[in-house]
C-alpha positions in Angstrom: -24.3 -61.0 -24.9 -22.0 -59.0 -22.6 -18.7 -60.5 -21.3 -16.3 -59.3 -19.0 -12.4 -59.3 -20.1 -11.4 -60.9 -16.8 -12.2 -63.4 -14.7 -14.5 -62.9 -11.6 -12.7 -62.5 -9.0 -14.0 -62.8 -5.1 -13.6 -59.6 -3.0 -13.5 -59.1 0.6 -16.3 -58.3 2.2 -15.4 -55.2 3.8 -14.7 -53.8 0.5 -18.1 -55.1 -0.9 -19.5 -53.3 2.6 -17.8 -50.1 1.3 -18.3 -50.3 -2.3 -22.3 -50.6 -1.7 -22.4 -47.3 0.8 -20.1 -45.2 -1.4 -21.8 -45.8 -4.9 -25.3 -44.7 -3.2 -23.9 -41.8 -1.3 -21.6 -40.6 -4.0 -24.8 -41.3 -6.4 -26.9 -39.7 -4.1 -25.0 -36.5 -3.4 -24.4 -35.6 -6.7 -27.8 -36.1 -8.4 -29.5 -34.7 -4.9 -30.6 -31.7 -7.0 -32.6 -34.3 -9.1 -35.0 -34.2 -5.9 -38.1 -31.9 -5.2 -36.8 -29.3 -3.5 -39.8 -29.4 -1.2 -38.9 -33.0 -0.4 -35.4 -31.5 0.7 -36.9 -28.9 2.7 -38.9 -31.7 4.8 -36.0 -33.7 5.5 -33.7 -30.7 6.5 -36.5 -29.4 8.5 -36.8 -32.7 10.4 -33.0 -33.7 10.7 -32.3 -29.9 12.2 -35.6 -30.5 14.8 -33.7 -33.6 15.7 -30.5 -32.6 15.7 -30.1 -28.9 16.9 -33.6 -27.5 18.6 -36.9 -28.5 18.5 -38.1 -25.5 16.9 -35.6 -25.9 14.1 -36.9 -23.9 11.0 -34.4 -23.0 7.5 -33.0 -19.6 7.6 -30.9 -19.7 4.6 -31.0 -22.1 1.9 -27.5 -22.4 -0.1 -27.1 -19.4 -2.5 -23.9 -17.6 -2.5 -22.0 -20.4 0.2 -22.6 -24.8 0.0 -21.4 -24.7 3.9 -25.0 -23.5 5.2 -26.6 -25.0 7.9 -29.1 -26.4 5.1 -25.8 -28.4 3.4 -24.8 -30.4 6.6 -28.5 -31.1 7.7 -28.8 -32.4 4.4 -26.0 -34.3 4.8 -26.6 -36.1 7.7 -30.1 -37.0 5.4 -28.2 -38.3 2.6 -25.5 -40.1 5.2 -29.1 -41.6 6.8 -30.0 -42.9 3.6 -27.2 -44.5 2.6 -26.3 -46.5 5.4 -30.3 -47.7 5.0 -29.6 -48.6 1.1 -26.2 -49.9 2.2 -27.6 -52.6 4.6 -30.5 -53.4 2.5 -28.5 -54.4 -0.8 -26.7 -56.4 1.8 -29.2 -58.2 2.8 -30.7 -58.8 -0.4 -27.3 -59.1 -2.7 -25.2 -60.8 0.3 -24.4 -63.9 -2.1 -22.6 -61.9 -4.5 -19.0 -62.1 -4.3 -17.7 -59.4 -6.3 -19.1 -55.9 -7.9 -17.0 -55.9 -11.3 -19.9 -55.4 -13.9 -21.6 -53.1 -10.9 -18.5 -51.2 -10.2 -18.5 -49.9 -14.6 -21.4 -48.8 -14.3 -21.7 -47.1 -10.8 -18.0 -45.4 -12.3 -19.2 -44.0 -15.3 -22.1 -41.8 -14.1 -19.4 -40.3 -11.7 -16.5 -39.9 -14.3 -18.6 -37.8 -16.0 -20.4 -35.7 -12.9 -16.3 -35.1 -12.0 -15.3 -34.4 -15.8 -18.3 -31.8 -16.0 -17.5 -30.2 -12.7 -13.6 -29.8 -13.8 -14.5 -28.0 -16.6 -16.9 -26.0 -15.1 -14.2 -24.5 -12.5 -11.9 -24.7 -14.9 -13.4 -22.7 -17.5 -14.1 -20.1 -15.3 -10.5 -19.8 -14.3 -8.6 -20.3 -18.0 -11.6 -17.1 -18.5 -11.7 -14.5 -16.3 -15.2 -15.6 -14.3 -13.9 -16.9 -10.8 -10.9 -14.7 -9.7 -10.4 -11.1 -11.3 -7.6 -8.3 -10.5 -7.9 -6.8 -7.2 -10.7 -4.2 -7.1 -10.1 -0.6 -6.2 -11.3 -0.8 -2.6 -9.2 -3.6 -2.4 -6.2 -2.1 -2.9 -7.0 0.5 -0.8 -8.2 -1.7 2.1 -6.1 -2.4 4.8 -4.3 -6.0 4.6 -5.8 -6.8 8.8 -9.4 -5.7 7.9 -9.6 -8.4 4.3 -11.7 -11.6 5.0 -9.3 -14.8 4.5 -11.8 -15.8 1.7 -11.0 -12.1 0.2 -7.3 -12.3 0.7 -7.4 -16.0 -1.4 -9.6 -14.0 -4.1 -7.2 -11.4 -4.4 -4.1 -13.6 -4.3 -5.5 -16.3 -7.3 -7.1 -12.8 -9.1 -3.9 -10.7 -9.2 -1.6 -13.1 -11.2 -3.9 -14.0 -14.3 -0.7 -16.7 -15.4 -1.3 -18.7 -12.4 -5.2 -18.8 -12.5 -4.9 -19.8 -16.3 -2.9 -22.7 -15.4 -4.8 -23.6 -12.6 -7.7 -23.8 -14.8 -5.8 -25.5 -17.3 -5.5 -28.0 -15.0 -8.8 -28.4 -13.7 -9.8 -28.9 -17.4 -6.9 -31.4 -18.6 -8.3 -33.6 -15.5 -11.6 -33.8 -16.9 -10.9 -34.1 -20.2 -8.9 -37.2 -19.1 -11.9 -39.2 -17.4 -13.7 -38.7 -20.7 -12.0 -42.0 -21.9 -11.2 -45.5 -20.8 -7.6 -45.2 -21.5 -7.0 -42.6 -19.4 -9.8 -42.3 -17.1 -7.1 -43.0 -14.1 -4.6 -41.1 -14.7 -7.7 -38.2 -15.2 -8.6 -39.4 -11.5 -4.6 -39.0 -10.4 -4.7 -35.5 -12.0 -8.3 -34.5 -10.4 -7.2 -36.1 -6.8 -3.8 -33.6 -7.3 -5.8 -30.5 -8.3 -8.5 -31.2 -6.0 -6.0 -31.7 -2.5 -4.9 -28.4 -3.4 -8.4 -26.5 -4.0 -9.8 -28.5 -0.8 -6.8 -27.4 1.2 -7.3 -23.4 0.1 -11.1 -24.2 0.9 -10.6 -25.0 4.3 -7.5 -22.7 5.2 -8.8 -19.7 3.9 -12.8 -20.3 4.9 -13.7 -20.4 1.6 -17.5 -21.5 1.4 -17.5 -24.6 -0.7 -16.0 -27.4 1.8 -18.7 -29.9 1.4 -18.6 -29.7 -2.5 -15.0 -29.7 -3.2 -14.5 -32.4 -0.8 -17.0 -34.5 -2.5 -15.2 -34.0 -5.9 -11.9 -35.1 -4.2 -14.1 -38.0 -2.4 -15.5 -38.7 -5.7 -12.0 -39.0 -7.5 -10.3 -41.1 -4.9 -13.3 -43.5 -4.9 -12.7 -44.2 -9.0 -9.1 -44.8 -8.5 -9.8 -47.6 -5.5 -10.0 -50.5 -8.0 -6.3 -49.6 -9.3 -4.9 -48.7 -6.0 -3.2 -52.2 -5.8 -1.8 -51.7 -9.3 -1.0 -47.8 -7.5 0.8 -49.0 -4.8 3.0 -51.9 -6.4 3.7 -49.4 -9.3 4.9 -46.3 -7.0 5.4 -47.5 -3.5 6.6 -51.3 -3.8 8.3 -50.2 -7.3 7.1 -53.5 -8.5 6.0 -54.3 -12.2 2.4 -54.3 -12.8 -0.1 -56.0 -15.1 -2.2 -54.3 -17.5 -5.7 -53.6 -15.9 -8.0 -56.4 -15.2 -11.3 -54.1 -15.0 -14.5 -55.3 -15.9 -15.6 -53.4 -19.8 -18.6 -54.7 -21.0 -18.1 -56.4 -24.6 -20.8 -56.5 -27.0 -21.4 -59.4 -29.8 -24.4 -58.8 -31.1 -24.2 -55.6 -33.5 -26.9 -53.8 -33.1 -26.2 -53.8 -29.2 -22.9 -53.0 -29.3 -23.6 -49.8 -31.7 -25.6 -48.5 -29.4 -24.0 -48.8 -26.4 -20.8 -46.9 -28.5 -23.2 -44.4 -29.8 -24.5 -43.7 -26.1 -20.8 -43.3 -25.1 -20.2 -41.3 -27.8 -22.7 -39.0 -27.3 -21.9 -38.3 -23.6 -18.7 -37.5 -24.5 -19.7 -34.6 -27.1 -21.9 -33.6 -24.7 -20.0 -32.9 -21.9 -17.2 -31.8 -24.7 -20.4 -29.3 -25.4 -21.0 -28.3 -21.9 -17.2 -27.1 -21.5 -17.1 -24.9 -24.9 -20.9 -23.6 -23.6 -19.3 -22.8 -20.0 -16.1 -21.6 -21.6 -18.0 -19.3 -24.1 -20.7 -17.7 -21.4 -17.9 -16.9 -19.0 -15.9 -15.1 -21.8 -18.9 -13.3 -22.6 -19.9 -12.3 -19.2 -16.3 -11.2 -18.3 -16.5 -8.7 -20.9 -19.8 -6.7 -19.5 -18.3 -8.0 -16.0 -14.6 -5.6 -16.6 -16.4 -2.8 -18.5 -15.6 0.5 -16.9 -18.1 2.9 -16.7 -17.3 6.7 -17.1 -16.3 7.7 -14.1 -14.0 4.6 -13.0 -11.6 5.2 -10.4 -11.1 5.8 -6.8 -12.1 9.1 -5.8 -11.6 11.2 -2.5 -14.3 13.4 -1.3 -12.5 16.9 -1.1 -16.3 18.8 -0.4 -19.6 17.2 0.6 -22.4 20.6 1.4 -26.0 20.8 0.8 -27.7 23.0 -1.5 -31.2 24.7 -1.5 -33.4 23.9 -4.4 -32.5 27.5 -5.7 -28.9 27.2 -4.9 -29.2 23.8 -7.0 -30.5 25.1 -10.2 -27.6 28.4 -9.5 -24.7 26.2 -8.2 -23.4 27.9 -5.7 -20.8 27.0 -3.4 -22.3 28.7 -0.4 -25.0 25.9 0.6 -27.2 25.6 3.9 -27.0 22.7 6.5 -28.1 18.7 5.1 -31.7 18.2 5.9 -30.5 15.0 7.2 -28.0 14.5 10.0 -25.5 12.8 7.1 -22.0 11.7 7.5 -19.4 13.2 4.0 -18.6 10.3 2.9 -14.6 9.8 2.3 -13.9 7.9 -0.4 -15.7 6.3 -4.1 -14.6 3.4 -5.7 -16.4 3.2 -9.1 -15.3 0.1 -9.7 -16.1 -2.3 -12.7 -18.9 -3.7 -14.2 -21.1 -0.7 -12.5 -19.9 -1.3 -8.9 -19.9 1.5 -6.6 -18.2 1.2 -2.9 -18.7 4.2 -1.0 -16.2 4.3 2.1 -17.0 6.8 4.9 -16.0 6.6 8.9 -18.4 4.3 9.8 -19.4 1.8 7.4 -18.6 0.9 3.8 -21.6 0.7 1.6 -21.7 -1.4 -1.5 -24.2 -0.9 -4.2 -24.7 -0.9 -8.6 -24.5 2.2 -10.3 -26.4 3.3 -13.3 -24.8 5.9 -16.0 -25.7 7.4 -18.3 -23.2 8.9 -21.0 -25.8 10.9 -22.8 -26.9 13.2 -20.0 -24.1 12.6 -17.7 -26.1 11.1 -14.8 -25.2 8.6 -12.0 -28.0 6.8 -10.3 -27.3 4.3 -7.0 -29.0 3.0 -3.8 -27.3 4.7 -0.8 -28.1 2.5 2.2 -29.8 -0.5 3.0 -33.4 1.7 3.7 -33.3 2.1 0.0 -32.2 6.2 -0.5 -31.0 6.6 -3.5 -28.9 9.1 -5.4 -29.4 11.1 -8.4 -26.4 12.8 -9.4 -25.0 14.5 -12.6 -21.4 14.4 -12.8 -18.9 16.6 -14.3 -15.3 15.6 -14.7 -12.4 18.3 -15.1 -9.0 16.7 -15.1 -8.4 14.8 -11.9 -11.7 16.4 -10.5 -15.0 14.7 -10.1 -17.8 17.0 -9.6 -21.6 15.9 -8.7 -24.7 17.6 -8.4 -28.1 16.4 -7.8 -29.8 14.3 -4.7 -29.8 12.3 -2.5 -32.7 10.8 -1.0 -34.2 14.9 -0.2 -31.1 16.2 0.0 -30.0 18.6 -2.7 -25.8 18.4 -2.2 -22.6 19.1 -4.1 -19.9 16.8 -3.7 -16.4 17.9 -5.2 -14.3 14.3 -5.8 -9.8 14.4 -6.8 -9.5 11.1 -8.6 -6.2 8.9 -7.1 -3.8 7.4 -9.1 -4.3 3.9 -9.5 -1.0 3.2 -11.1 0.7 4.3 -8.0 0.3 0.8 -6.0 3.6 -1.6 -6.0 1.1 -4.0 -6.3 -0.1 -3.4 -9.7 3.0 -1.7 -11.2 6.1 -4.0 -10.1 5.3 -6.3 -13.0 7.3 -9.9 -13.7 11.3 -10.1 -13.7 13.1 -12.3 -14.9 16.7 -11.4 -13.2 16.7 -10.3 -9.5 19.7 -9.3 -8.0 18.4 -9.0 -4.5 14.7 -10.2 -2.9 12.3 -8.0 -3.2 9.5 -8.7 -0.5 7.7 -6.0 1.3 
């Protein structure tokens, strides 16, 4: 038999109104990924035929950014659907006068959605996944020409401090909606961390508006049964009761093991999924920081073509480029095998493969797929490749920068200041 520790109480019916359409919608939007994809791609086909052209067809789908055109068509689905389930359980449950044995249950799925997705962002910030240091081009690229989702990325990934105790925080939120106890104050700690990632979101045009505002939607809806306890606690100043929630009790045994067994278990479990995000993002960051053999920023000094002759001899006294081909300026071998190849016209990002046995670079050029197949020498400070690109035989003669020399990277922490120091 299950029995509430209070008393049913009768609630208003504009919060039983709103209690019904945010369960399903929270509900919904979280576990939308539960849903056939090509059931998705029907509705969002529809909703974007209704709402922006008749012709309406998906361009993108979300990879890479949740603000797509696809994420607020599907939406305005899920909005549509809740409002439908909200007036039907309204119709059907309209005798009810209160949602305490509902409201556990509708709470608990979403504690733990919000727990898993705090560790998840937060494990990649206490390990180096989300944010890292400013990459070479980076450093080099002018301050007017960064995206404002670039300049966020380069201001959380400088100071590695501040990201682990953003992290830190993300993770002590979820850890705290794990339990009973101190599921609120978990919500309190998510809705502070949360104001502040949803804020960056949306002032720096970072791509993930929808989703962080859900979490922070999702948060403030599990604190809404203690915000009268909230508000006579902080604002009024008034003494408070303990909490009057509904938690189901068990008396027969076998019922009540199980139901603490199940809790149990979700608990490890989303203990699990934190350690298992944690220990794959440690893991990655160490191929993603690796630096190949020819890291650094490099400035072209001589770009020439060579005959296939003058290739095999090489010379230094080479014949005009087969193809009309701009020197590039400047090579950032960054890490984890990124190349940026700067030049006056555009800035070319591609993967580099090396190979340390026979001193060979391999990368795609452009975006008609050249490539370049280039053994490299290195002398000092001096970069020297030979090979192709695309059916161009060339010799390009690279003086590596120093990378220490930015006030960026070199100023360091200090603890005694006797004047500002802000350029």
């Amino acid at each position: 038999m299950q029995q509430p520790l209070n008393s049913p109480s009768t609630w208003p019916v504009i919060n039983r109104i709103l209690f019904r359409f945010f369960s399903i919608y929270l509900l919904l939007y979280h576990f939308a990924g539960y849903i056939p994809q090509t059931w998705w791609d029907d509705a969002v086909t529809r909703a974007g035929r209704l709402l922006l052209r008749k012709d309406y067809n998906i361009e993108a789908w979300p990879s890479g950014s949740g603000d797509t055109t696809f994420n607020y068509l599907q939406l305005f689905c899920l909005l549509l659907i809740a409002l439908t389930g909200c007036l039907l359980w309204s119709v059907i449950d309209r005798k009810r006068k209160n949602y305490d044995k509902v409201q556990y249950w509708v709470m608990v799925p979403l504690c733990y959605t919000l727990a898993m997705a705090m560790f998840k962002y937060g494990m990649a910030k206490v390990f180096p996944g989300q944010f890292s240091e400013p990459s070479l081009y980076k450093l080099d690229q002018p301050l007017g020409e960064s995206s404002p989702m670039g300049l966020a990325w380069a201001f959380m990934g400088y100071s590695r401090g501040y990201t682990i105790f953003s992290g830190i925080a993300e993770c002590l939120g979820g850890f705290l909606l794990l339990f009973r106890p101190t599921r609120l104050l978990g919500a309190l700690v998510c809705i502070a961390v949360l104001t502040n990632v949803v804020a960056l979101n949306f002032c720096y045009d970072i791509c993930v508006k929808l989703y962080s505002g859900h979490l922070l939607l999702t948060a403030l809806f599990l604190i809404m049964p203690d915000i009268k306890r909230l508000t006579s606690f902080l604002v009024l100043q008034r003494a408070v009761p303990a909490t009057t929630r509904y938690y189901p009790v068990f008396t027969i045994r076998w019922k009540r093991y199980v139901f603490n067994g199940i809790r149990y278990l979700a608990v490890v479990w989303v203990l699990w999924f934190a350690f298992r995000t944690g220990s794959y993002v440690h893991h990655s960051a160490k191929k993603r920081y690796a630096q190949g053999p020819v890291y650094g920023t490099y400035e072209v000094t001589n770009f020439s073509a060579l005959s296939a002759n003058e290739l095999m001899m090489d010379t230094r006294n080479p014949p005009l480029l087969k193809k009309k081909r701009l020197p590039w300026e400047t090579l950032y071998f960054e890490k984890s095998d990124r190349l940026v190849i700067n030049d006056k016209q555009e800035t070319i990002t591609t993967t580099v493969e090396s190979d340390t046995i026979t001193h060979t670079l391999k990368w795609i050029t452009n975006s008609a797929g050249d490539s370049a197949h280039l053994h490299y020498t290195i002398s000092g400070d001096t970069l020297t490749l030979l090979g192709t690109i695309s059916k161009d035989s060339v010799r390009i003669n690279l003086r590596k920068k120093d990378t220490n020399r930015y006030l960026l990277m070199n100023r360091g922490f200090h603890w005694v200041n006797e004047a500002s120091f802000n350029k």
